[in-house]
N, C-alpha and C positions, 0 to 999 in steps of 0.2 A: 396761363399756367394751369397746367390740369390736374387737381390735386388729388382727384379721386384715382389715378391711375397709382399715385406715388402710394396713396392711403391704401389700394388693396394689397398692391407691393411688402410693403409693411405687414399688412394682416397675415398674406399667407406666409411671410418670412416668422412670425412670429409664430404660428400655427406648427410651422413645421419645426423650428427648435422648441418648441413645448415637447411635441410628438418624437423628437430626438431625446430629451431628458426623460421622458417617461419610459422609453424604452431602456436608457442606461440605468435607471432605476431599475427596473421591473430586473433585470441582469443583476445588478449587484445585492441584489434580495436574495437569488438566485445563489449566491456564491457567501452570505452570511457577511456581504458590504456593507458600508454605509448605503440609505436608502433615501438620502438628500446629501448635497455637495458639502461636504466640510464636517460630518455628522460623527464622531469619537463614541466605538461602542460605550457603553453603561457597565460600570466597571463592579466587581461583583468582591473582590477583596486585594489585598495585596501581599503578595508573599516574599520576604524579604527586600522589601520595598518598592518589589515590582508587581505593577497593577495590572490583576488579572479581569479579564472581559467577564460581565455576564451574559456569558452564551454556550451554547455546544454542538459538539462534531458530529455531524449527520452521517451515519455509518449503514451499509446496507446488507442484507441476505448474503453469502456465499456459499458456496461447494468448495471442501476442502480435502485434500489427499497430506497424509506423509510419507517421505519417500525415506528409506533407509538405506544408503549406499556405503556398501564396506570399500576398503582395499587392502593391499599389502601393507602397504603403509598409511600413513595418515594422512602425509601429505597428497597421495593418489588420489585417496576419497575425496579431499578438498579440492583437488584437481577436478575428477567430476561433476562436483556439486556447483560450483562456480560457471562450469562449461553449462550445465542444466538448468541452472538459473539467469541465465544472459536473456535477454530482449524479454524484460516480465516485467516489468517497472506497473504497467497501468493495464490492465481491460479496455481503457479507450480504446487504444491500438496494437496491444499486444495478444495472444492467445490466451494466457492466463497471468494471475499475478504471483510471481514467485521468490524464494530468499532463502539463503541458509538460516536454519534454527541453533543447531548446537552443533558442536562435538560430541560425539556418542562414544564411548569407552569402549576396551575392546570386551572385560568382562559383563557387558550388555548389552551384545550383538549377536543375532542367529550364529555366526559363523565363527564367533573368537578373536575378528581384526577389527580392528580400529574403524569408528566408520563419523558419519556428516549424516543428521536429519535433515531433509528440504520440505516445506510445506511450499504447497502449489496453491493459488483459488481459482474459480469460476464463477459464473454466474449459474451453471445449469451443469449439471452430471454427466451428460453428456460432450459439452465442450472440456469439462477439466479432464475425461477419460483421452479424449485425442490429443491435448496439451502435453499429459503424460505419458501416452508411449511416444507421440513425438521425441521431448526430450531423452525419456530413458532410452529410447532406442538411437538420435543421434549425438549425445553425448555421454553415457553412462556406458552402457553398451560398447563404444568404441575407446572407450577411457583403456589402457592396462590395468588387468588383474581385479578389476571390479566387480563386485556383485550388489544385487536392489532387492531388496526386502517392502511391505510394508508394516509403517510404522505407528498404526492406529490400532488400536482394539479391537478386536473381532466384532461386528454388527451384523443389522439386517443381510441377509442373502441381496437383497436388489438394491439394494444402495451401495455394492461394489463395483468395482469398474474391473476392467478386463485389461490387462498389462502382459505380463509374462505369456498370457495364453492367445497375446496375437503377438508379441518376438518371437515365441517360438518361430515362427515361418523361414525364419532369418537361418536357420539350422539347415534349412532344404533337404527335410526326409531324415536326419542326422543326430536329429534335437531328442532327448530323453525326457523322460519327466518321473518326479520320486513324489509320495505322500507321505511323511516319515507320522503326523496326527492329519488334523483336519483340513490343511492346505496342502495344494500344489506346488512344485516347484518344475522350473524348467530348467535344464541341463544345456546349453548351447554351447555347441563346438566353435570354439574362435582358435586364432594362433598362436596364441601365445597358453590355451588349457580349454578352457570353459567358462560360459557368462551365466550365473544361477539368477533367476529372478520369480521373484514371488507369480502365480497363476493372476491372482485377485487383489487388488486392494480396496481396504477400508476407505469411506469416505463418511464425512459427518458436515453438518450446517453448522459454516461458520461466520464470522463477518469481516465487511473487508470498508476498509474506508475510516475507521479512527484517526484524528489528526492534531494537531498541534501548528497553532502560531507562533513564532518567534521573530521578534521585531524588536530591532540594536537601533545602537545609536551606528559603531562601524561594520561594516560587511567583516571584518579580523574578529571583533568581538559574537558577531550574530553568530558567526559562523563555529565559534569554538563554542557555544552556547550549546548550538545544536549538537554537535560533536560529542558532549559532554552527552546532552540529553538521550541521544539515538546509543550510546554506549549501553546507560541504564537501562534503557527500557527493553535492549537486546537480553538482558538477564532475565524477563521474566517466561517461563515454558510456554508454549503454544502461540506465539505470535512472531511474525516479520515485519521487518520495514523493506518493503518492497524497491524502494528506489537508491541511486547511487548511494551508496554511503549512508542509508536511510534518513538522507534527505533530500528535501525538492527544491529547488530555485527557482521553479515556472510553474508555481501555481495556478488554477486555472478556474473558471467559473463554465457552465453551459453555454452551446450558443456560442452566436461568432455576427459581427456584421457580415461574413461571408457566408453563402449559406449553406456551402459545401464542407463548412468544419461543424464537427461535435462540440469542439469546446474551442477556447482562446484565452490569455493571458488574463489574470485576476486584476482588470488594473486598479480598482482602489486598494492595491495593495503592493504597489509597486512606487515605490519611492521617487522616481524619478518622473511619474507623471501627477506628482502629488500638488503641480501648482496649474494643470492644466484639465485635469477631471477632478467629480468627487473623490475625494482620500479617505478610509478608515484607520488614516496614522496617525500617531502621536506629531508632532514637533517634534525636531532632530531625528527622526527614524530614517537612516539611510540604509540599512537592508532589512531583509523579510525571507525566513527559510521556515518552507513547512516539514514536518514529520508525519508520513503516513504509518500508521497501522493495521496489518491485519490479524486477526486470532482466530482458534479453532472455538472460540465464544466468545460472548459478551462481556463477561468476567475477566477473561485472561486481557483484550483489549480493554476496557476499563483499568487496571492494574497495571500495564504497560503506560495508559497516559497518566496515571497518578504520578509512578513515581519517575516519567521524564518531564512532568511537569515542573515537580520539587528538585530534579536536577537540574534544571532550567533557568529556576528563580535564584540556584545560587551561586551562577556565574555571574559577572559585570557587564554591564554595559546595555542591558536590555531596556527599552520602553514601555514595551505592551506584552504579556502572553494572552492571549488568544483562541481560535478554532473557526473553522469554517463550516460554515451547513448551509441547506436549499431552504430553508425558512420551512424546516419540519415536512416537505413537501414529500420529496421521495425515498427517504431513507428510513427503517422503520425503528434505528438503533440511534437513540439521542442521548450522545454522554455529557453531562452538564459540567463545566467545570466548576461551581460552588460546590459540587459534589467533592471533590479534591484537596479541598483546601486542608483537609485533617494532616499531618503527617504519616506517610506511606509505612 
């Protein structure tokens, strides 16, 4: 019998699932997972009996525009804004990340109508500039009865981007323009009157990437949790939740065993592979929905997860609240949730 053949057999089987778990470690570090198989973050307080993680949401630099779209109606502008905000969920795969912010009243708009703020991000001034005449030119623009303003404060001259004064073209030869103070505006002949949109808009650094865990006992209960929480945190100014419903069901971490993807499924944080990988779940957690945030600063996302955190905690049925980060690595906005614990 030759045992030495069996005995290396073994060694490199053994070698190679070592080299397997340190890379799903090194991954789920990567994504604010556990960092050994079975490992329940370090819990940091609990609010209304639900135990919150000691940990926090690694948030990063962005480029941020407001967009201010009037119509005749209210419902027009929401029409718009909706259509403008479609396929913005994430920067992984989308052009930029975008969401309605408010209803804007009509005695607060350049023009006297009713209008919708949208905040867009990017990562770089340049991509948020062609995100945004992209959309305002093929959903605002084609919207009825609509007009685009910007909706940020007056800044630096080169930190504006160029909107209205590349639609214009869209006039062919036709297109007017008025200075009534220090901005541009453009006149565009459409059919139904004219499309007015601001020359320039304001852009400021903002951040994009604030998050929140929520971990139930049922996907009925996680989910109305969330629902609750993404409500409040919609109240607070200068920030969105980018994704459906501002929230995520496919959380994700860096990195892929394929090596063609950016990212892939969070899975110590997916309940349903809780008995066959490392898990960062409680017992009994059968769903997991995150809440992304972004703001036109630190502040306003800090203040958004404050108080979706404390709506969070006082719905039923939750296990854990939580957050996700890269273990401090690439994000340079770290919101700690001990920080939180005060009432909002």
């Amino acid at each position: 019998m030759d045992t030495s053949s069996e005995e290396q057999q073994a060694s490199a089987s053994a070698e190679q699932a070592s080299t397997e778990q340190a890379a799903t470690d090194s991954d789920s570090r990567k994504t604010g997972g556990s960092s050994a198989a079975g490992r329940l973050p370090e819990i940091a307080f609990q609010l209304n009996g639900v135990p919150v993680a000691d940990t926090f949401a690694e948030a990063f630099p962005m480029v941020a525009a407001r967009l201010l779209i009037t119509a005749a109606t209210a419902e027009w502008a929401r029409i718009a804004a909706v259509e403008a905000t479609g396929f913005a969920t994430s920067v992984i795969a989308c052009s930029a990340e975008a969401a309605i912010e408010a209803e804007v009243p009509a005695d607060e708009t350049p023009d006297g109508r009713p209008g919708i703020s949208v905040l867009v991000f990017s990562f770089g001034r340049k991509g948020l500039a062609q995100a945004v005449v992209d959309r305002v030119g093929q959903c605002v623009l084609t919207c009825p009865t609509t007009a685009c303003y910007n909706g940020l404060p007056e800044g630096p001259k080169e930190e504006r981007i160029l909107v209205g004064g590349q639609l214009r073209f869209f006039g062919d030869g036709f297109q007017a323009s008025k200075k009534p103070a220090r901005q541009r505006y453009w006149r565009i002949p459409v059919m139904d009157g004219e499309f007015v949109c601001e020359e320039r808009f304001d852009t400021v650094k903002g951040v994009g990437g604030g998050n929140l865990l929520l971990c139930g006992t049922t996907q009925q209960q996680t989910l109305a949790a969330a629902g609750t929480a993404a409500d409040t945190m919609r109240t607070v100014p200068g920030v969105i939740l980018p994704f459906p419903g501002g929230i995520v069901r496919s959380g994700s971490k860096v990195g892929s065993r394929y090596k063609t993807l950016k990212a892939s499924t969070n899975h110590p944080y997916c309940p349903t592979l809780a008995g066959r990988t490392e898990s960062a779940l409680p017992a009994g957690t059968s769903a997991v929905y995150e809440i992304v945030v972004d703001g036109l600063s630190a502040a306003d996302v800090q203040r958004a997860m404050h108080v979706g955190l404390h709506a969070a905690a006082a719905c039923p049925g939750l296990t854990l609240l939580t957050a996700g980060n890269y273990g401090g690595q690439l994000g340079k906005h770290h919101f700690h949730l001990r920080e939180l614990q005060a009432t909002p």
